[in-house]
C-alpha positions in Angstrom: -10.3 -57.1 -29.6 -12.2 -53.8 -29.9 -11.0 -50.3 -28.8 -13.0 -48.9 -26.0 -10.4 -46.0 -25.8 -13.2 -43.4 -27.1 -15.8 -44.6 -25.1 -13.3 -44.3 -21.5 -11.8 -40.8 -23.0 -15.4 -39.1 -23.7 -16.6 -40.6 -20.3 -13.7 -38.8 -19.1 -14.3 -35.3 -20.5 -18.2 -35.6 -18.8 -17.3 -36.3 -15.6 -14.3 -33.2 -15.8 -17.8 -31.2 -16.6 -19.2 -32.5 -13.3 -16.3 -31.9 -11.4 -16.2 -28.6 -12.8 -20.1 -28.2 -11.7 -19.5 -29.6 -8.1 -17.4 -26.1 -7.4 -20.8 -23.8 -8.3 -22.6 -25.0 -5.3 -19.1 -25.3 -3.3 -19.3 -21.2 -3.8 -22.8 -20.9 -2.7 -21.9 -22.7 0.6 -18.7 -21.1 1.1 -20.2 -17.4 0.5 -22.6 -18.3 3.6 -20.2 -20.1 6.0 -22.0 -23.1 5.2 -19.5 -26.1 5.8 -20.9 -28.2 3.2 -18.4 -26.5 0.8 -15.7 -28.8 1.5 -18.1 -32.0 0.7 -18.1 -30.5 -3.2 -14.7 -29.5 -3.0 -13.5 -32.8 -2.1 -16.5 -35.0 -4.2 -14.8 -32.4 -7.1 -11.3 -33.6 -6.7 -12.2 -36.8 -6.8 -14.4 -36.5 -9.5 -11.6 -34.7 -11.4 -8.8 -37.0 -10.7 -11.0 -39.7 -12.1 -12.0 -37.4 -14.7 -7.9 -37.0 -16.2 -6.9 -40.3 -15.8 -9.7 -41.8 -18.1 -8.7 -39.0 -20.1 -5.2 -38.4 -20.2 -4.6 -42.5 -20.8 -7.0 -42.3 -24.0 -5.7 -39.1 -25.6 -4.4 -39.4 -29.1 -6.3 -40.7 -31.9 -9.3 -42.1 -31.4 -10.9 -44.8 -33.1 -14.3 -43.7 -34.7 -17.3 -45.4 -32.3 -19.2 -48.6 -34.0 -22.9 -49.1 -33.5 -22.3 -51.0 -30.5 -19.8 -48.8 -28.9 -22.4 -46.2 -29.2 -25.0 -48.1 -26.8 -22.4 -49.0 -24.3 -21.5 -45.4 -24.1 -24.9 -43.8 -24.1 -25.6 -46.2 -20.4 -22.4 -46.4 -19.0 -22.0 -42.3 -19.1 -25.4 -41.9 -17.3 -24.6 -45.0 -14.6 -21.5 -43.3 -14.2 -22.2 -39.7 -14.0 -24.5 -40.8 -11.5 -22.2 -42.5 -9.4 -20.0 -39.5 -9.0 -22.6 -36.8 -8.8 -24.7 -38.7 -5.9 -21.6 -37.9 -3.2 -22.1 -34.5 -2.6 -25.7 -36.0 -1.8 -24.0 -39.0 0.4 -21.2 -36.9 2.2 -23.1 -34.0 2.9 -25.2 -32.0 5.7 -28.7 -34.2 4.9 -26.2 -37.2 5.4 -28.1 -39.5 3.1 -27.2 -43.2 2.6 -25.7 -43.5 -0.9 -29.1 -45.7 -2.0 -30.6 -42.1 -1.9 -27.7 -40.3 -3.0 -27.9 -42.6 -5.9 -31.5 -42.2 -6.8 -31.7 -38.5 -6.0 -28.3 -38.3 -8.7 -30.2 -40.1 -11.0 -33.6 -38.4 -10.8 -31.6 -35.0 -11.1 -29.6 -36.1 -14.2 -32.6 -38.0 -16.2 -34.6 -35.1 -14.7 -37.4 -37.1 -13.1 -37.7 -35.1 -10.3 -38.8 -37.3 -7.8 -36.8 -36.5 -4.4 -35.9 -38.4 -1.4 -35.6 -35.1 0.7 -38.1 -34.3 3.2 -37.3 -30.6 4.1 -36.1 -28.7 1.6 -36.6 -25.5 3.4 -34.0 -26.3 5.6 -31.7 -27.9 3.1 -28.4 -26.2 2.5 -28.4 -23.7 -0.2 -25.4 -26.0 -2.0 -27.3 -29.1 -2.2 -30.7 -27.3 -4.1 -28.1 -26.0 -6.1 -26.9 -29.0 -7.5 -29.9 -30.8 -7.7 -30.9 -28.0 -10.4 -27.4 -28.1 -11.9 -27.7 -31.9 -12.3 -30.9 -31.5 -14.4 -30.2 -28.7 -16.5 -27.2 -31.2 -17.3 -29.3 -33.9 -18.0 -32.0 -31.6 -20.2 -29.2 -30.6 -22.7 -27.6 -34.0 -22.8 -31.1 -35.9 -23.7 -31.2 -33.2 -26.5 -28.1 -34.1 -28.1 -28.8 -37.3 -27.3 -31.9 -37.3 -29.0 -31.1 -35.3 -32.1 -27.8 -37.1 -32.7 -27.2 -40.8 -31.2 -31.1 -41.9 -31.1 -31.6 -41.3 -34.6 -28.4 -43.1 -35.9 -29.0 -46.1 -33.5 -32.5 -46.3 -35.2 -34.3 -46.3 -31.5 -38.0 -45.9 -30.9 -38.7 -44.6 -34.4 -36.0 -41.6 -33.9 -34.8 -42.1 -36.8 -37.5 -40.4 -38.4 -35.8 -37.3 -36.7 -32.1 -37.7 -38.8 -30.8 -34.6 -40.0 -28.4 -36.0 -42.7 -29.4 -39.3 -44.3 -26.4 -39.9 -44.6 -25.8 -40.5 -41.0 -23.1 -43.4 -39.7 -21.1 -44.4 -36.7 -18.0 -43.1 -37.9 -20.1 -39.5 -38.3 -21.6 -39.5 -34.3 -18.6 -37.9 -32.9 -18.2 -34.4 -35.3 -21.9 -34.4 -35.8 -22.8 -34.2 -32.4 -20.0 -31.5 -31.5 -21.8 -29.5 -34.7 -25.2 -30.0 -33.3 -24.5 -29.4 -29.1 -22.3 -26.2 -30.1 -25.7 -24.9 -31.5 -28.3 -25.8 -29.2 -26.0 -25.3 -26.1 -26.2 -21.4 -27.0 -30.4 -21.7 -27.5 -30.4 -23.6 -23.9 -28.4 -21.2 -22.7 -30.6 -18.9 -23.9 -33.8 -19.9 -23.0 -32.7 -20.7 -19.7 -31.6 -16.7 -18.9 -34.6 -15.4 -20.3 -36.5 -17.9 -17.5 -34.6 -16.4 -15.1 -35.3 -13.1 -16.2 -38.9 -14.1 -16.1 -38.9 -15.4 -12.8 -37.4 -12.1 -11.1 -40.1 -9.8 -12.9 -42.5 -12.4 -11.4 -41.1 -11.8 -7.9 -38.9 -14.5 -7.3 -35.8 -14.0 -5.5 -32.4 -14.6 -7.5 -31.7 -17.8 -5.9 -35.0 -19.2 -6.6 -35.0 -18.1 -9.8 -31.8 -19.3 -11.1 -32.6 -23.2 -9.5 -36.4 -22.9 -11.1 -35.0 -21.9 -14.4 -32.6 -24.3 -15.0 -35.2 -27.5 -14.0 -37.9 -25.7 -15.7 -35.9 -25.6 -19.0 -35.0 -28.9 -18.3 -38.4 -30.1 -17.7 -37.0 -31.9 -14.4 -39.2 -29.9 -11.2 -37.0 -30.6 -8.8 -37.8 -27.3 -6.8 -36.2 -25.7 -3.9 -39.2 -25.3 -1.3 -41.3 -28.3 -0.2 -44.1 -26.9 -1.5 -42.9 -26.5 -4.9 -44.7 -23.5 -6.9 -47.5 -23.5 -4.1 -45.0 -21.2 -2.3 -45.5 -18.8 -5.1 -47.6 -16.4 -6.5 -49.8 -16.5 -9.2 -47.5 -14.4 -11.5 -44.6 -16.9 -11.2 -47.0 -19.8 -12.2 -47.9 -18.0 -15.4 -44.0 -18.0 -15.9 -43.4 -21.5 -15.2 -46.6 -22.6 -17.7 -45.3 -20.6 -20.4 -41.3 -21.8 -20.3 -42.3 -25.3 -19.4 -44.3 -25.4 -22.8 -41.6 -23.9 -24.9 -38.9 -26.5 -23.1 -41.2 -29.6 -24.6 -40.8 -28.0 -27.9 -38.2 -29.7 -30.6 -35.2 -27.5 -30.1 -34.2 -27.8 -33.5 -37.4 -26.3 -34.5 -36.7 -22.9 -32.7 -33.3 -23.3 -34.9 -35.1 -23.0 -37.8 -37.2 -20.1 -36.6 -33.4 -18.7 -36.2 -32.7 -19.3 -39.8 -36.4 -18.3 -40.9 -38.1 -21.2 -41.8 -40.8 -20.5 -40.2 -43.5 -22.1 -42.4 -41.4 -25.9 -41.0 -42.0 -24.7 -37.4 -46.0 -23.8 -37.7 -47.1 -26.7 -40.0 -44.8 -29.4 -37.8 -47.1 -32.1 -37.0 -45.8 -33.0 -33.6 -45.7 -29.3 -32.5 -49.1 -28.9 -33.3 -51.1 -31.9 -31.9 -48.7 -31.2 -28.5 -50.0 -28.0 -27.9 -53.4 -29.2 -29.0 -53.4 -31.7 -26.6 -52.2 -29.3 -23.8 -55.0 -27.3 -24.4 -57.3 -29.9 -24.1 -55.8 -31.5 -20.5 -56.0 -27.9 -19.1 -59.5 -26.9 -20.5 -60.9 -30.2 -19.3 -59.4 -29.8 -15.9 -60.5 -26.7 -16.2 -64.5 -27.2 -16.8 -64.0 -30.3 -13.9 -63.0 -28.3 -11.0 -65.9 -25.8 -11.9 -68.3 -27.6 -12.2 -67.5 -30.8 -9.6 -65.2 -29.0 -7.7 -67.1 -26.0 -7.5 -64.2 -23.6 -7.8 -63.4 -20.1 -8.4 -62.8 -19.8 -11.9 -59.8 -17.6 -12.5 -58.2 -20.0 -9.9 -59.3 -22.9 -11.0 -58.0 -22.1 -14.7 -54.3 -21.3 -13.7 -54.4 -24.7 -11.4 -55.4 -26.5 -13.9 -53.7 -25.2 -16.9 -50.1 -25.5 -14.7 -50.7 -28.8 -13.4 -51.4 -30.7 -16.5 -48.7 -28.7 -18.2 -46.6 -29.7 -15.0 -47.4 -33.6 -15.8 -47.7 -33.3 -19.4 -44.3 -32.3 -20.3 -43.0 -34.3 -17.2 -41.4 -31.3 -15.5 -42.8 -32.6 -12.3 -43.7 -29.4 -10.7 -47.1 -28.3 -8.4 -49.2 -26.0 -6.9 -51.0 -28.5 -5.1 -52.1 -31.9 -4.3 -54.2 -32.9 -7.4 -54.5 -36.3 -6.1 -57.0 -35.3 -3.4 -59.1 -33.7 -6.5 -61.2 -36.8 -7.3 -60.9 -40.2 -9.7 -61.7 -38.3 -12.4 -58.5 -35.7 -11.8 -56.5 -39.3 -10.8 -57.1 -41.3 -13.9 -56.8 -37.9 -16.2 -53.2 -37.0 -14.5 -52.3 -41.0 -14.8 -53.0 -41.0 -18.5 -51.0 -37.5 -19.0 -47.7 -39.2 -16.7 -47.4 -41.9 -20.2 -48.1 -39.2 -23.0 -44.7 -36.7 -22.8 -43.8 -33.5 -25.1 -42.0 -33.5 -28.2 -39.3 -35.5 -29.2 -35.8 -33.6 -29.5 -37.1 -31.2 -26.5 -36.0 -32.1 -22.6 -39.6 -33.5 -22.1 -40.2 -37.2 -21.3 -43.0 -39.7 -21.5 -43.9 -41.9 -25.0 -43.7 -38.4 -27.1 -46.3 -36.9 -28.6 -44.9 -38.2 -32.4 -45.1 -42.3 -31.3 -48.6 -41.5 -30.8 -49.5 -40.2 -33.7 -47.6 -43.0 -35.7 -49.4 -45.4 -33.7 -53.0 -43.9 -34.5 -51.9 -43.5 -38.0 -50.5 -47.4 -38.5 -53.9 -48.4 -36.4 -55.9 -46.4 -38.9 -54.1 -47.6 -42.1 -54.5 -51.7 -40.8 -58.8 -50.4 -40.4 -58.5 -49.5 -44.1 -56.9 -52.4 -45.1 -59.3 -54.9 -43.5 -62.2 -53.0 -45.4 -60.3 -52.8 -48.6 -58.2 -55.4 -48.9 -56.2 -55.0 -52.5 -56.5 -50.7 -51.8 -52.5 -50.0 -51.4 -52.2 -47.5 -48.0 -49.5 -44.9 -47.1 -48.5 -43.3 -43.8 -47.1 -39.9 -44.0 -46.0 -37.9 -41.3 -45.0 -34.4 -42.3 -45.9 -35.1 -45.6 -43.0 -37.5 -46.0 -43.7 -40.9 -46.6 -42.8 -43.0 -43.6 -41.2 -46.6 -43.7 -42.8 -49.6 -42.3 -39.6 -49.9 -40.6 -40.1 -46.6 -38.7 -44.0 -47.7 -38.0 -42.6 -51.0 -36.2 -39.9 -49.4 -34.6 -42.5 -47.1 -33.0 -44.8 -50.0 -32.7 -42.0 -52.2 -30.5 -40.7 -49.4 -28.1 -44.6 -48.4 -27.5 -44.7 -52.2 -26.0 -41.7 -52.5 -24.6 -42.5 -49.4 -23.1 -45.8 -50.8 -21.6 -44.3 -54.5 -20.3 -41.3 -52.9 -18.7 -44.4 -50.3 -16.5 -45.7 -53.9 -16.1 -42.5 -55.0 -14.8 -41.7 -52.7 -12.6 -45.1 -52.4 -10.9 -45.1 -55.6 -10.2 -41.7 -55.4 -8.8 -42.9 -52.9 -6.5 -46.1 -54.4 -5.9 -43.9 -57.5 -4.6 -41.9 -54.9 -2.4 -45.0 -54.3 -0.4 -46.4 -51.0 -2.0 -50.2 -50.9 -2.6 -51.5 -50.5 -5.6 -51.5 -47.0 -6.5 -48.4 -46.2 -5.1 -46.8 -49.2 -7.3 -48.5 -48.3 -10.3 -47.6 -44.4 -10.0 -44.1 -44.9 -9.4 -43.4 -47.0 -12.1 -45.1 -44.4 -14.4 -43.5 -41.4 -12.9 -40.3 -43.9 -13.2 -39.6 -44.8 -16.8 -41.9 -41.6 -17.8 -39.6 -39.5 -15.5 -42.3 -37.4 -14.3 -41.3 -37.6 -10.8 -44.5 -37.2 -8.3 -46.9 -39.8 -8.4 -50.3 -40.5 -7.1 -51.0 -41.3 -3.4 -50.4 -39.3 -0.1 -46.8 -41.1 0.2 -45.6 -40.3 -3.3 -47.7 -37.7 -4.6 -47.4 -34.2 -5.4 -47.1 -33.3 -1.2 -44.9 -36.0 -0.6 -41.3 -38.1 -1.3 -39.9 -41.6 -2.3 -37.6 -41.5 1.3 -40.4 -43.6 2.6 -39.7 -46.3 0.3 -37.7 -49.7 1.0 -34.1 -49.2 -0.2 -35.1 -52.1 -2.5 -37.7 -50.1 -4.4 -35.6 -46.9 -5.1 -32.9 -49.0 -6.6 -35.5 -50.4 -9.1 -37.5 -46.8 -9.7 -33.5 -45.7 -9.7 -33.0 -48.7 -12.7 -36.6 -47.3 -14.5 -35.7 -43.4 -14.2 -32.5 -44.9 -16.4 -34.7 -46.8 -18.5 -37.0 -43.9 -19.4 -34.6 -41.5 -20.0 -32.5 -43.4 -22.5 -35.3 -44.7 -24.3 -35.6 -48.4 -23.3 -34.2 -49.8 -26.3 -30.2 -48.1 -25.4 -30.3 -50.0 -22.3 -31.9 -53.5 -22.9 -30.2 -54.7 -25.7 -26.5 -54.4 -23.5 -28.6 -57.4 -21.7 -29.1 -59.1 -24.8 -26.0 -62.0 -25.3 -26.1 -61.9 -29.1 -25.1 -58.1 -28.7 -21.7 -58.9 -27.2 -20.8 -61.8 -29.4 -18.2 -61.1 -32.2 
């Protein structure tokens, strides 16, 4: 019978850190008179009694995690950090049913950024606070995640992205304490110097500390209902800039630390993403001026921050692009799938699937012409294994069919067309808005049947652990001896 004693005892130690996170926005209430301070107070305790039992009746030594260990803990941490973090949403002033506690806990902590809260003027200063918390949470565990346990489990193609090749099960425990200890200090940061962006930009404190921390995060949950159209045109500027460097590997600006700054400029994937973000904005740029007829220097800073804003899946807006024409539609559809870098807090596919993809496509095209000429694919100028090639080739599909899925889903839950499809994109890409006036950038999922959010609630999940990490727990032949 296996030992699941690690799995309960590290489970234990991040939900303590969410307890320990509930009492941040209990101060912000409390310092205005604002009574939702006992709701965190009390979702804390219970959080934290939770939190020491699990660990307290798993201390001592620990078994190393096995392979399979490691999946079940990468989906049962999320489901249940989730669970715990949606009660503030549940018990407090907005008085939410726990469906959209849940989804709003689990759109903050995979930072989708899709909301079920209609006024977030109005909303207690406790509550935005946590929704930012959540996600700047979620941003630096998808990076350890992604830099640590996606590359040993061999998921999507991450292994490409190992840092020792000598990587094993027994090693995911110290190596990921090496590698969080690191790139918990650059998040930190990074996220201060947003901050200290945001206030020259003229942001208030408030606003900046809850922009920064879901702007490093990638996640756009914002605290005003018109997101960054409340802003000025300075702030914007701000947002574009720290939005791009979030999407960014953050083990690359670790070797900019340490000087390697020839790995950093010649990096493939770095490249071609801000290659391609050039690209979105320009064409964005040249279609409002010349179909949209507008002014230039404003049309050039809505464009540029709105496809950043979707590229890199942060989520956020400065207006309704969806009333901007098919064209702007089908272009901001096709940037919801594509995603920033992997090893950054960005979602989507990631830029580097795509360019194994196009390379493997392009290899196969030289093969049909030349039959007996023997190919290569190297990325970085490594050579890279047919095994990474259909690893990247299988999530890219299961990637597509479980969009397929869950538009359907919806599809069967009464949503029309474009509000189906968007969702399930914004879903497993966890962009957050999607496309339509109920979902889109001016509006919110509370519209939705309850049966729909649990399902977006499901894909957000999906997306965020990279498919692969969840499905095969469903698999039978993965829980056989």
């Amino acid at each position: 019978m296996s030992d699941n004693r690690t799995i309960f005892f590290i489970i234990g130690l991040l939900l303590g850190a969410v307890a320990g996170g509930m009492l941040l926005p209990a101060m912000a209430d409390a310092t205005i008179g604002h009574k939702d301070w006992q709701v965190f107070v009390a979702s804390a305790l219970v959080t934290g009694f939770i939190a020491g039992a699990l660990v307290l009746t798993n201390r001592g030594k620990l078994p190393p995690l096995s392979v399979k260990q490691a999946f079940t803990l990468t989906s049962l941490s999320w489901l249940a950090l989730t669970g715990f973090a949606a009660l503030p949403f549940a018990f407090g002033e907005l008085d939410m049913s726990y469906t959209d506690a849940f989804f709003e806990a689990m759109s903050g902590l995979t930072t989708t950024g899709a909301t079920v809260i209609t006024n977030l003027d109005s909303a207690p200063p406790g509550i935005l606070l946590w929704r930012a918390l959540l996600q700047w949470f979620g941003g630096i565990g998808i990076i350890v995640m992604a830099i640590s346990v996606l590359p040993m489990l061999n998921i999507g193609g991450m292994q490409l992205f190992r840092l020792e090749s000598s990587d094993t099960s027994e090693k995911i425990l110290p190596r990921t304490a090496q590698i969080a200890g690191s790139i918990m200090r650059l998040y930190c940061g990074i996220t201060l110097t947003c901050v200290l962006g945001y206030l020259a930009a003229g942001m208030g404190m408030f606003d900046a500390v809850a922009h920064a921390m879901t702007t490093i995060a990638t996640g756009g949950f914002s605290t005003r209902n018109d997101s960054f159209g409340a802003f000025g045109a300075p702030v914007s500027v701000v947002a574009i800039f720290f939005m791009l460097v979030s999407a960014v590997p953050f083990v690359a600006y670790l070797q900019l630390v340490n000087r390697k700054f020839d790995k950093f400029v010649r990096d493939e994937q770095i490249r071609t993403f801000f290659l391609l973000a050039f690209i979105a904005a320009a064409t964005m740029w040249v279609y409002q001026l010349s179909v949209l007829d507008q002014p230039a220097a404003p049309a050039f800073l809505s464009a540029a921050f709105n496809t950043t804003s979707i590229l890199t899946g942060t989520g956020y807006a400065t207006t309704d692009y969806g009333a901007w024409g098919p064209f702007a539609v089908a272009l901001f559809f096709i940037l919801t799938f594509i995603g920033g870098c992997a090893g950054s807090t960005a979602c989507g596919l990631k830029i580097f699937r795509l360019q194994v993809i196009v390379k493997a496509g392009w290899r196969y095209i030289r093969q049909l012409t030349r039959p007996n000429g023997v190919f290569v694919i190297r990325y970085n100028g490594r050579l890279l294994d047919d095994d990474v090639a259909n690893s990247v080739v299988a999530f890219v599909l299961i990637f597509i069919l479980s969009f397929s899925a869950i538009a359907v889903a919806l599809s069967l839950m009464g949503l029309d067309p474009l509000t189906a499809l968007s969702a399930s994109a914004a879903a497993i890409a966890n962009v957050g808005p999607g496309l339509g006036p109920e979902i889109g950038p001016s509006g919110t999922y509370a519209g939705l049947p309850t049966q729909a959010k649990w399902v977006l609630a499901f894909g957000m999940l999906l997306g965020r652990l990279e498919f692969l990490t969840v499905l095969v727990l469903f698999a039978p032949s993965f829980w056989r001896r």
